[in-house]
PLY file of the C-alpha trace (Angstrom):
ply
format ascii 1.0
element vertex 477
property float x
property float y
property float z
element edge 476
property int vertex1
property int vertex2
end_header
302.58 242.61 119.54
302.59 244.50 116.01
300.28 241.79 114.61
297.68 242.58 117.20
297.75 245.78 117.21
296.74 245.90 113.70
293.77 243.77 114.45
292.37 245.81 117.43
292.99 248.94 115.02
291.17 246.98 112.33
288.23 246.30 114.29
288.02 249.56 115.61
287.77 250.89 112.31
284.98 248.26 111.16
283.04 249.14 113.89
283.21 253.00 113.52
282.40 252.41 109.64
279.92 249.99 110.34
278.44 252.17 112.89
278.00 255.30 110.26
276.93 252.54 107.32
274.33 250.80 109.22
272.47 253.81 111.06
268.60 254.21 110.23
266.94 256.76 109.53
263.90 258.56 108.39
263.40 258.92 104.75
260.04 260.53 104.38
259.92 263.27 104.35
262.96 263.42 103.28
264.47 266.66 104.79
263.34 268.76 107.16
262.76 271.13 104.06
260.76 268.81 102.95
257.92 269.12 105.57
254.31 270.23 104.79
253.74 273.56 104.61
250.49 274.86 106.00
248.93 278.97 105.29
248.31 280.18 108.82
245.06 281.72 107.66
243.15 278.13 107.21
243.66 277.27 110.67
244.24 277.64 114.33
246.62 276.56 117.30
243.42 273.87 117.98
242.73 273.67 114.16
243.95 269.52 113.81
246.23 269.00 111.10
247.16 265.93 109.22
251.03 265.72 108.39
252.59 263.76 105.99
253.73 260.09 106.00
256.75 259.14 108.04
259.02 256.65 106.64
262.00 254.96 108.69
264.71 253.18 106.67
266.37 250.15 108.21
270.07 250.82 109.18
270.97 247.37 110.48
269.22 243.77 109.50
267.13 242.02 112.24
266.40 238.13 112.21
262.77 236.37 113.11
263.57 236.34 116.80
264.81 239.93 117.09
261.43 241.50 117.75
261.57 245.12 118.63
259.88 248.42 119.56
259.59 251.85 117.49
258.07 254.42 119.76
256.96 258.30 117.59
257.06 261.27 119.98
255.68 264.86 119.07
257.68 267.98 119.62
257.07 270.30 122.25
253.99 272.02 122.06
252.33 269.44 119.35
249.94 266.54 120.46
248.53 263.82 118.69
244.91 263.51 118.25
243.69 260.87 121.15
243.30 258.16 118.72
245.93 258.31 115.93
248.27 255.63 117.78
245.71 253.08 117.14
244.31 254.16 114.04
247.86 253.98 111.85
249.22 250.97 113.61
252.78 251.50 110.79
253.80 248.54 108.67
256.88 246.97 107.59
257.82 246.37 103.77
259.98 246.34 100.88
262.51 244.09 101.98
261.18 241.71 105.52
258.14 241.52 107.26
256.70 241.92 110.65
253.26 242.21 112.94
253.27 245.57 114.21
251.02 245.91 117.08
250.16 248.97 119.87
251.84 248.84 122.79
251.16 252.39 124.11
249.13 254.82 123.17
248.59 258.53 124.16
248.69 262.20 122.58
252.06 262.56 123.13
253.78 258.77 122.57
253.02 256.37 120.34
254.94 252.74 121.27
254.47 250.03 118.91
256.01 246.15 119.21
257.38 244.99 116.04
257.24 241.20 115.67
259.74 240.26 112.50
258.05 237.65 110.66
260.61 237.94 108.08
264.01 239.01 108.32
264.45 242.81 108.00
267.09 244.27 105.89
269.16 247.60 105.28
266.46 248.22 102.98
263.37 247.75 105.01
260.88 250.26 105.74
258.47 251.16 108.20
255.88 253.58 107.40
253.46 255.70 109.72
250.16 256.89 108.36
249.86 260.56 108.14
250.06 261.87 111.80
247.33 263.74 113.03
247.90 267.21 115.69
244.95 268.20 117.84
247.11 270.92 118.96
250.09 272.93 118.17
251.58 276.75 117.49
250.97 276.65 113.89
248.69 279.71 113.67
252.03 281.83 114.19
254.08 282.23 110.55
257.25 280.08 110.51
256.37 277.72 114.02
257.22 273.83 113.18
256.47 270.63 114.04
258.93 267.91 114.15
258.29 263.78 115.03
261.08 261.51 116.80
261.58 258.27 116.01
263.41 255.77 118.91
264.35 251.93 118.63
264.29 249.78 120.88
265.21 246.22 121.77
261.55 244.26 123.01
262.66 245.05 126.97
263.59 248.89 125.95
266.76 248.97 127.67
268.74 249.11 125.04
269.11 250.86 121.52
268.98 249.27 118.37
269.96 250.96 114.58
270.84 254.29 115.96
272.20 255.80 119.32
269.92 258.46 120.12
266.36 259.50 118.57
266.17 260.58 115.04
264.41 263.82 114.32
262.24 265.01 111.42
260.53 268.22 110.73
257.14 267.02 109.25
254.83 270.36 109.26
255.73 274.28 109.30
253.49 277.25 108.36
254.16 280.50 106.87
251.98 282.89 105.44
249.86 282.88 102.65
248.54 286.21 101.84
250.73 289.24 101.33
251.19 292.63 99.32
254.26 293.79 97.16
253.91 297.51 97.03
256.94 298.79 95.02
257.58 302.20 95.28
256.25 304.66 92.86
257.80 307.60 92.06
256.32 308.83 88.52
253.86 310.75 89.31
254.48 314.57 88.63
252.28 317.37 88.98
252.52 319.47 86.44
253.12 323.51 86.74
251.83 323.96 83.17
248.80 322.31 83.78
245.67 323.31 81.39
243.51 324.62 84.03
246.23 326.31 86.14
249.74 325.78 87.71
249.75 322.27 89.71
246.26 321.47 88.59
247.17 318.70 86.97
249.59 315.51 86.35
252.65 315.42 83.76
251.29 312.72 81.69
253.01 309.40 80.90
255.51 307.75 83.53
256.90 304.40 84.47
254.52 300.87 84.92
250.82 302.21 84.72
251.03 305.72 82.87
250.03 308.57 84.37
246.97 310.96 82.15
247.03 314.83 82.09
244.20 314.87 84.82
244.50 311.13 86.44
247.69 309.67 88.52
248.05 305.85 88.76
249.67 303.68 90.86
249.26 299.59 91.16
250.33 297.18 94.21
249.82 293.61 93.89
248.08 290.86 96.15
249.89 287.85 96.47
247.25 284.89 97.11
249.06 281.75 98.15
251.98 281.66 95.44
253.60 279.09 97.49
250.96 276.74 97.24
250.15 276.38 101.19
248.29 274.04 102.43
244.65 273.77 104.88
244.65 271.53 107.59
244.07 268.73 105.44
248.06 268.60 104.40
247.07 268.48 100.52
244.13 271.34 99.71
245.31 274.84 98.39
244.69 277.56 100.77
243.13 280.09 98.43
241.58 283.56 99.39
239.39 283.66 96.14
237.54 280.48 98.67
238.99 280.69 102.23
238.51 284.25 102.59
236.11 287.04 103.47
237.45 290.39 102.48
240.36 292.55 102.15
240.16 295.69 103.90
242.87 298.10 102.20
244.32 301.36 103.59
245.79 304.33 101.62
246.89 306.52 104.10
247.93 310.04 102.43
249.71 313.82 103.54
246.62 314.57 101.94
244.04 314.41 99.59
243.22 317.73 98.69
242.98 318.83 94.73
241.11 315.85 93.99
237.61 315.45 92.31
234.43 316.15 94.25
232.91 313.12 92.79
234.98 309.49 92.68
238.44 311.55 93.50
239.66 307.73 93.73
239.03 304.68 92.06
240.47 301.40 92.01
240.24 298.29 89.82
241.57 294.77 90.39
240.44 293.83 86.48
238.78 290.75 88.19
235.08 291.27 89.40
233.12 294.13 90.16
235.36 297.27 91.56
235.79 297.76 94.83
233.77 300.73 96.70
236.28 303.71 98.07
235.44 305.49 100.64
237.71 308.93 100.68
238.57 311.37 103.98
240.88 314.27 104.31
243.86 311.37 105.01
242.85 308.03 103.48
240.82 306.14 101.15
239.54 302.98 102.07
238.11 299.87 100.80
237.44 296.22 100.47
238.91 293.51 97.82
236.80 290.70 98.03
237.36 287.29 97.04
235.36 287.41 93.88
238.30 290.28 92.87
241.45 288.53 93.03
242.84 285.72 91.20
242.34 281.82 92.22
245.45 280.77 94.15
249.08 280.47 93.24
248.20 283.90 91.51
248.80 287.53 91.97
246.57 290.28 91.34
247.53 293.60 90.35
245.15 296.45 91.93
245.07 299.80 90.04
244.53 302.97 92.02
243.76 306.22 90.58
243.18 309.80 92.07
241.47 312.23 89.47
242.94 315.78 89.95
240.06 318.40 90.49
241.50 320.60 87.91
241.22 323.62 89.82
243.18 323.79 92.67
246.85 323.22 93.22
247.83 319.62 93.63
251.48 320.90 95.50
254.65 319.60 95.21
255.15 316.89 97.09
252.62 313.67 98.61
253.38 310.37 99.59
251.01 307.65 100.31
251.08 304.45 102.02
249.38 301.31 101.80
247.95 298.53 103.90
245.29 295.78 104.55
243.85 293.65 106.61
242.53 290.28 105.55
239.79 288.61 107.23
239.87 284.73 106.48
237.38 282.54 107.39
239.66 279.79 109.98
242.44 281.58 110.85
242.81 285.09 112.30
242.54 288.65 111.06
246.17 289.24 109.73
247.92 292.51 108.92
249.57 292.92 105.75
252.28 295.83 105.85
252.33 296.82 102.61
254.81 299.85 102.28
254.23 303.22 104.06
255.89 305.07 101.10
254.30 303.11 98.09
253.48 306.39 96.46
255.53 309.42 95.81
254.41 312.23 94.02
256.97 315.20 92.91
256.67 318.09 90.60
258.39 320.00 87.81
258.09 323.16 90.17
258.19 324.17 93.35
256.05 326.55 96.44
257.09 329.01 98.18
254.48 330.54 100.91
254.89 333.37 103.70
251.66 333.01 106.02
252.10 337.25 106.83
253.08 340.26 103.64
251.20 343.44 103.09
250.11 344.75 99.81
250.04 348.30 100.60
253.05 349.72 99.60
253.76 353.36 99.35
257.20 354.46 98.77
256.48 358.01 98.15
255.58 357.91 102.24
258.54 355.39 102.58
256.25 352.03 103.07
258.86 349.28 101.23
257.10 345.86 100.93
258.71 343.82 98.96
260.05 339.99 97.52
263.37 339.49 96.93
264.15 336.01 95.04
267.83 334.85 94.50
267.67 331.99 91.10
271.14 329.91 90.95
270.05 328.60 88.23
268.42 329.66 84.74
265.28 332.15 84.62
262.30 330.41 85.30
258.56 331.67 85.35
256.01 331.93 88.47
252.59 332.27 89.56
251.67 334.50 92.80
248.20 333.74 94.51
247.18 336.06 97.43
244.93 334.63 99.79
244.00 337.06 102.69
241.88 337.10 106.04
238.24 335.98 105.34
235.71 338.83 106.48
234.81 336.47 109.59
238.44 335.73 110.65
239.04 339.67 110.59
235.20 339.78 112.94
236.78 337.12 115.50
240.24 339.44 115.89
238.81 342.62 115.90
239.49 343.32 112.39
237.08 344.86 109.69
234.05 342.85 109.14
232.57 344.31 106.50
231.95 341.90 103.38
234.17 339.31 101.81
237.39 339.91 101.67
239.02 340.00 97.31
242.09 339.54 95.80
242.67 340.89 92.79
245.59 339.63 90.63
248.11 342.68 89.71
250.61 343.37 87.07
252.79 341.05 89.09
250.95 338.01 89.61
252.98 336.13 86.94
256.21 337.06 85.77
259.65 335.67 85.71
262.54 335.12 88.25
265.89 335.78 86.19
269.42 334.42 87.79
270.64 336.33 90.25
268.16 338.57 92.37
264.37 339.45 91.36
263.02 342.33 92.97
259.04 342.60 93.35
256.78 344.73 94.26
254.10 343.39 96.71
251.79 345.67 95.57
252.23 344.67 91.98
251.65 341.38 93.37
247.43 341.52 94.01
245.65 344.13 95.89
243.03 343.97 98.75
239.29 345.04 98.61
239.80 345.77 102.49
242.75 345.80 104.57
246.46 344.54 103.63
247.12 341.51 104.74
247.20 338.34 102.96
249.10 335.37 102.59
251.09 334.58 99.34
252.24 331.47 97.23
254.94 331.48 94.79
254.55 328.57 92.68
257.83 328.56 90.12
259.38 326.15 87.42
262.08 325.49 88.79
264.56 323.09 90.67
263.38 323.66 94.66
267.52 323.83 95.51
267.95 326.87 93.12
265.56 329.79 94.38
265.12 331.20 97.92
263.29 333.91 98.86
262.30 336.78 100.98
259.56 339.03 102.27
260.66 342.29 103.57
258.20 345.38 105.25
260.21 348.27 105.90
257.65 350.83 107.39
258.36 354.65 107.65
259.61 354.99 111.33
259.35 351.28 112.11
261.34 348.15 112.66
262.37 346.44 109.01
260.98 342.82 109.13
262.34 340.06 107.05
260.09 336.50 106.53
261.45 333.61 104.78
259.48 332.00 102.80
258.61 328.64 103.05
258.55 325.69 101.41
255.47 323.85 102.48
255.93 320.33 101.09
259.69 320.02 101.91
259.86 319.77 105.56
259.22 322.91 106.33
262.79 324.22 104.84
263.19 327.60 103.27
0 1
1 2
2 3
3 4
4 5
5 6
6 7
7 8
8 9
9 10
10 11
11 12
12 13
13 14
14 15
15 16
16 17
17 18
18 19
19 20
20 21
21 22
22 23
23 24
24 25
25 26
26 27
27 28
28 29
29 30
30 31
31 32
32 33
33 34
34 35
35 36
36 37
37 38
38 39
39 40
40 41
41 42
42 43
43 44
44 45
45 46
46 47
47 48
48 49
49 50
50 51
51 52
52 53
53 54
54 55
55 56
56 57
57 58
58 59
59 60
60 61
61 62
62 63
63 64
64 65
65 66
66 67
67 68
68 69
69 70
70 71
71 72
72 73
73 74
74 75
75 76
76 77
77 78
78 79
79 80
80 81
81 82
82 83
83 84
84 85
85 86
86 87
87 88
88 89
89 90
90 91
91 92
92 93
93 94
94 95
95 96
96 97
97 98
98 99
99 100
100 101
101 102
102 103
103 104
104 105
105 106
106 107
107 108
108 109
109 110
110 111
111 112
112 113
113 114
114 115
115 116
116 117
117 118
118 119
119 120
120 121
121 122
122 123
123 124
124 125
125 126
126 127
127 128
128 129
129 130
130 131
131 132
132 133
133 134
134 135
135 136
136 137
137 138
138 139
139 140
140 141
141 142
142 143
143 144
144 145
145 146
146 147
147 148
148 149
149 150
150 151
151 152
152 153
153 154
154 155
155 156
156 157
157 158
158 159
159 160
160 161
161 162
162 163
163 164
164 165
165 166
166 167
167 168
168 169
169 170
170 171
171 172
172 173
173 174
174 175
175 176
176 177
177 178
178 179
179 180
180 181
181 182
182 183
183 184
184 185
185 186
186 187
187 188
188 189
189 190
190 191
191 192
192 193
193 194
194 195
195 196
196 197
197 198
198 199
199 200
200 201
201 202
202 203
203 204
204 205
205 206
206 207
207 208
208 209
209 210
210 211
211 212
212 213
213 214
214 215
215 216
216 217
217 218
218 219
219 220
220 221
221 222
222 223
223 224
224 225
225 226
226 227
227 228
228 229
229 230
230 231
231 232
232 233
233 234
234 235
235 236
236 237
237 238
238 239
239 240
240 241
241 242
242 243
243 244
244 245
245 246
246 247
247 248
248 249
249 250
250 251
251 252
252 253
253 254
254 255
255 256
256 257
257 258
258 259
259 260
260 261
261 262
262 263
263 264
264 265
265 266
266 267
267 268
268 269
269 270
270 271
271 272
272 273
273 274
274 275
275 276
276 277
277 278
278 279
279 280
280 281
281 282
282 283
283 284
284 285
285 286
286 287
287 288
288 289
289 290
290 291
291 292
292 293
293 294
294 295
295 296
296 297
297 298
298 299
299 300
300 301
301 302
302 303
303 304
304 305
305 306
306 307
307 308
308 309
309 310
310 311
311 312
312 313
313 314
314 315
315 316
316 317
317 318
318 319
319 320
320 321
321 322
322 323
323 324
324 325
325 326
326 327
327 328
328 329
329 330
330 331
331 332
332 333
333 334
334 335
335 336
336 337
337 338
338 339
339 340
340 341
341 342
342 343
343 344
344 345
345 346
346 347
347 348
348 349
349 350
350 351
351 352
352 353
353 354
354 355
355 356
356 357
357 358
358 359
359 360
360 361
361 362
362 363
363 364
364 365
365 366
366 367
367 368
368 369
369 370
370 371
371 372
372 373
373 374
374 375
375 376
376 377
377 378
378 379
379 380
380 381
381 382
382 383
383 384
384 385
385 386
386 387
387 388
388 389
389 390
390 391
391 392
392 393
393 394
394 395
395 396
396 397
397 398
398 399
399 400
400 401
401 402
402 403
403 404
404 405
405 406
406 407
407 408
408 409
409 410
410 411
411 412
412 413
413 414
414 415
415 416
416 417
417 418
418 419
419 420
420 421
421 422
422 423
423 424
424 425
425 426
426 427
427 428
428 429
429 430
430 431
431 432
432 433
433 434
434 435
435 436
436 437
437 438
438 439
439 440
440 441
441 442
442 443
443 444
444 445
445 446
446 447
447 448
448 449
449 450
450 451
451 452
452 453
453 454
454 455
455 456
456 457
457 458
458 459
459 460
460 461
461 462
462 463
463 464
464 465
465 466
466 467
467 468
468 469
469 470
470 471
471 472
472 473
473 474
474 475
475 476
């Protein structure tokens, strides 16, 4: 009783070992990792595409009279071209022999008899020519398709070398194109500009250096640096050859304070540059495939925005930027890019109050006045009054007469000291006609330390207090 249960245990163990040792299997490719990966801009979902060769690895010998059948099956949503089944009839090698001839043959099976001539071993392979799709959902980044392999005995009625199908990935795709904006936060525009406060750029910075009058800022295009495939499973995908044009987006707060002429340029260092066409929000233009790099590259594109030089450039912009390619197989495709690739700062900030009046009189008991508070150490401003054009006052029911001047006054520039600053609005500018104007405080300082105030106190009347604003921050005061 002992002694044979031993034995049955014995065998039970050779045959689950034997079961594991002698399993086939497919060896090319040789993990699903290993498939072929195609770019989804050479092709479409009815774009054919060749896949690799498929090689299945004997897990159990077979003898002259064990003849048997190896049927290949597509995944879901691939078919075979109509005739690929008779086209790569697969052979047997290495180690055995056998006539391999169709037994079935459609776009989605492939059955095959395999008459051993000569004893097949652990070691004996049979290879399938590269399979061809006609159709599939490769045109959409990261979609797959896999091949099963089944044995059978001749009758197919029962399994031979392995229990169930074996499965292989043989072809994904992915995409070849994309941008890599990193953030760029060097650019600074500089209170103590040349030409006036904010008319210009703190020069220097990190990656492409920043000039007194010029901000720069680079993104790169990435042109196939995985080395993906066209439809032909072995040809480079490369947009320098497979594409038409790459239609790129800087979308802005604002573009104001630039040059009249060529406010932005842009230079890939390969070709001819690129024309850019400039609105109140964007700048646009095209890198074709004569400006990029031949693929597996990446091509660094340099844009620059040439300050005006007089006008303020403001404290804060950020810029974003995108593209679409146009290939000449695939679709157009979207390439996000990074909505805030660009982010300008300054060493000052703005302060603005849309209303003050300028006509202060304290003798009659008209107060106008700004009242700063500085947390921090004293720090020097410029004022600019900007009031009612002669036709805004027309359309109200204002005075009409002429154009409407500021003059700078004694306190147009000055400095805010810690603690509170008192100022006159009159000593701030004064009007050719009427009062009213609007007023920016641009100051070099840290935006958290200074806040600040217009008050009118009229004789008789209601005191009014208006904070100012910060106009790049949000709208905080």
């Amino acid at each position: 009783m002992k002694k044979f249960t031993v034995k049955a245990t014995a065998v039970a163990l050779a045959s689950v070992c034997g079961s594991a040792a002698f399993a086939g299997s497919i060896t090319a490719p040789a993990t699903d990792g290993a498939a072929t990966a195609y770019a989804v801009e050479g092709l479409t979902n009815t774009t054919d595409i060749t896949g690799p060769v498929v090689v299945y690895t004997m897990g159990v010998a077979r003898t002259v009279a064990q003849d048997f059948t190896i049927i290949m099956t597509p995944s879901a949503g691939a078919v075979f071209t109509a005739g690929y089944c008779a086209a790569a009839v697969p052979t047997v090698g290495v180690a055995g022999a056998g006539t391999v001839t169709v037994k079935r043959a459609s776009t989605t099976e492939c059955a095959y008899e395999v008459d051993v001539t000569t004893a097949t071993t652990t070691a004996s392979t049979i290879t399938f020519a590269a399979p061809v799709f006609d159709s599939h959902t490769l045109a959409t980044a990261g979609n797959n398709i896999s091949v099963s392999l089944n044995l059978w005995d001749l009758g197919e009625t029962a399994r031979i070398d392995n229990n169930a199908a074996v499965t292989r990935r043989v072809a994904v795709s992915a995409q070849a194109l994309s941008l890599t904006a990193t953030q760029d936060t060097a650019t600074v525009a500089n209170v103590n500009a040349t030409g006036g406060p904010l008319f210009g750029f703190v020069a220097g910075g990190a990656g492409v250096a920043d000039t007194s009058t010029v901000a720069k800022a680079t993104f790169v295009v990435n042109n196939n640096p995985n080395s993906l495939v066209k439809p032909d499973g072995a040809t480079v995908w490369d947009f320098a050859n497979d594409g038409s044009g790459l239609a790129v987006t800087v979308a802005g707060t604002n573009f104001t304070g630039l040059a009249a002429v060529n406010p932005v340029t842009v230079s890939t260092g390969v070709g001819a540059a690129p024309t850019v066409t400039t609105t109140a929000t964007t700048a646009t233009f095209t890198i074709a495939p004569t400006n990029v790099n031949a693929a597996p590259a990446a091509t660094t594109v340099e844009v620059d925005m040439t300050a005006a030089g007089n006008a303020q450039l403001g404290t804060t912009r950020t810029f974003g930027v995108s593209a679409v390619a146009d290939v000449v197989t695939g679709a157009d495709e979207t390439l996000a890019g990074n909505a805030s690739w660009w982010v300008w700062s300054a060493n000052a900030i703005q302060l603005q109050t849309a209303f003050a009046t300028v006509d202060s009189n304290d003798t009659a008991g008209q107060y106008r006045r700004f009242f700063f508070q500085n947390t921090g150490t004293a720090a020097t401003y410029t004022a600019t009054c900007t009031p009612e054009s002669a036709l805004a006052r027309s359309q109200h029911g204002g005075i009409s007469t002429g154009v409407v001047t500021a003059t700078p006054g004694s306190a147009a520039t000055g400095w805010l000291y810690p603690g509170q600053t008192v100022i006159k609005a009159s000593n701030v500018c004064s009007l050719d006609v009427g009062s009213r104007t609007s007023v920016t405080f641009t100051i070099n300082a840290p935006a958290s330390n200074i806040k600040g105030v217009f008050m009118s106190a009229p004789n008789g009347g209601d005191t009014t207090i208006v904070p100012l604003e910060r106009p790049y921050a949000g709208s905080t005061f």
